[in-house]
C-alpha positions as CSV (number, residue, x, y, z in Angstrom):
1,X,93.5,-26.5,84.8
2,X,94.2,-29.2,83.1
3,X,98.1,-28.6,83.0
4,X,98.5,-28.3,86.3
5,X,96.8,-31.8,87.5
6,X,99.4,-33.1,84.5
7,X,102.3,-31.7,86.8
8,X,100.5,-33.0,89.6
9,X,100.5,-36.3,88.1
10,X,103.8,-35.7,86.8
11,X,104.8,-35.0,90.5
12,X,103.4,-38.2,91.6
13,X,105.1,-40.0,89.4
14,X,108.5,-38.6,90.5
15,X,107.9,-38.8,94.6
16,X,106.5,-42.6,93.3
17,X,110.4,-42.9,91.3
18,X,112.5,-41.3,94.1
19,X,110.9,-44.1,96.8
20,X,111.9,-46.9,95.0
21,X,115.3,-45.5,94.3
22,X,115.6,-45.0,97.8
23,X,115.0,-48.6,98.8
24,X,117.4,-49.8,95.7
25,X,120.0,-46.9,97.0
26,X,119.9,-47.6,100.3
27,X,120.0,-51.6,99.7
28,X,123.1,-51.2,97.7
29,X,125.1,-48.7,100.2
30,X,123.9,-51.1,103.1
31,X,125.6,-53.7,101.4
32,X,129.0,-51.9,100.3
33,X,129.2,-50.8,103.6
34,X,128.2,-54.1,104.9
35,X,131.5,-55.7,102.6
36,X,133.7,-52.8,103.6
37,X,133.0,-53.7,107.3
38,X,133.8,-57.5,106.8
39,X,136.5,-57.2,105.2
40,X,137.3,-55.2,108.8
41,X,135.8,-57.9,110.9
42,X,133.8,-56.7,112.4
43,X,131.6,-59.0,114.8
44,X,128.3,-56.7,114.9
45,X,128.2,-56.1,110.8
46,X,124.7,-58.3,110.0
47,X,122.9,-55.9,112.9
48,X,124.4,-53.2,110.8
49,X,122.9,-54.4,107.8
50,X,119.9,-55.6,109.0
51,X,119.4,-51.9,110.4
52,X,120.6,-49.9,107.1
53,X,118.7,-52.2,105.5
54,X,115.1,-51.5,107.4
55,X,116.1,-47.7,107.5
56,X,115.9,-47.9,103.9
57,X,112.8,-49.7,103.3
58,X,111.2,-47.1,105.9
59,X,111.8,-44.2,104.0
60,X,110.9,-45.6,101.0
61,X,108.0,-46.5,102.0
62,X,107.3,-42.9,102.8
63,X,108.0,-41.9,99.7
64,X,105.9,-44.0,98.0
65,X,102.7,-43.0,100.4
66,X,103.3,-39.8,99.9
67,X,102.7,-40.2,96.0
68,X,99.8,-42.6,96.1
69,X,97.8,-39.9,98.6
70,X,98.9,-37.4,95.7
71,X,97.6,-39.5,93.2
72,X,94.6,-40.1,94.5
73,X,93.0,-37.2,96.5
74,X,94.0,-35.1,93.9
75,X,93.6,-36.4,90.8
76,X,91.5,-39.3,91.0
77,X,88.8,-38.8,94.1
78,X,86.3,-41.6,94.1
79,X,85.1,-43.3,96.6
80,X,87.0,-46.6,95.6
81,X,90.2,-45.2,95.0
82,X,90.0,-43.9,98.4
83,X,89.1,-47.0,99.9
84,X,92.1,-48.6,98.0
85,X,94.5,-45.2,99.5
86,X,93.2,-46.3,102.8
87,X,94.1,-49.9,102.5
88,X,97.3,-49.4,101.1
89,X,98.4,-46.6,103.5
90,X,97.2,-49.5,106.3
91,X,99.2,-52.1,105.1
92,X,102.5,-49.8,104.9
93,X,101.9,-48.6,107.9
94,X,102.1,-52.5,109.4
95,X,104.7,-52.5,107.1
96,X,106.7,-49.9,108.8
97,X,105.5,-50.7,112.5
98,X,106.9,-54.1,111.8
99,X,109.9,-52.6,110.0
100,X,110.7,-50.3,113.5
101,X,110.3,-53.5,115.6
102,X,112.6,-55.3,113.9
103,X,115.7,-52.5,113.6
104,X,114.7,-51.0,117.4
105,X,113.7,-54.1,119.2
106,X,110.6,-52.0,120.6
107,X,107.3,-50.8,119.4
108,X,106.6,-47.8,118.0
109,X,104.7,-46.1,120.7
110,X,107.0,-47.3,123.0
111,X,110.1,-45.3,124.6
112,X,113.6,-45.7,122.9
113,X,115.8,-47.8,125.6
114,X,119.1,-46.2,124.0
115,X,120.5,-43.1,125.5
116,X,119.0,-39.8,123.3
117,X,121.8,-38.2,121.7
118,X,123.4,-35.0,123.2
């Protein structure tokens, strides 16, 4: 049993690495595309970036949910710990709400104004 909560922990810890390289890969290719583009002109690019840029942070944050509910439901269930999940999956989320108004110019709950794709 107990190699199997190490995986698990060793799990965590990867979901916890591949979030934050997310973010730092996604921050980096938002910007090479962002230099690529103005070195095009074009007039829309900080939108772009601001967008790539949010997209990024979303995901990551996903990621990095994801590993502290492993973490902590399965390897470390106490009462405070879960209290701490809770609070920390609460502030992401605001975290990601604010994150989606700021790339879609609309809340979450709210209907997309752009066209759905065919």
């Amino acid at each position: 049993m107990q190699d199997v909560l190490t995986w698990i922990g060793v799990a965590a810890f990867v979901v916890d690495v591949l979030g934050v390289g997310v973010i730092i890969l996604g921050i980096v290719a938002a910007f090479l595309g962002a230099l690529r583009n103005f070195m095009k002109h074009r007039p829309d690019e900080y939108d772009l970036l601001r967008v790539r840029i949010g997209k990024a942070l979303l995901l990551g944050l996903e990621f990095l949910v994801a590993a502290d509910v492993i973490r902590t439901v399965v390897l470390d269930l106490t009462f405070e710990n879960l209290l701490t999940l809770g609070l920390l999956v609460v502030i992401r989320t605001a975290l990601s709400w604010t994150l989606v108004v700021e790339i879609e110019d609309r809340w979450p709950w709210q209907k997309s104004t752009d066209p759905a794709p065919a």
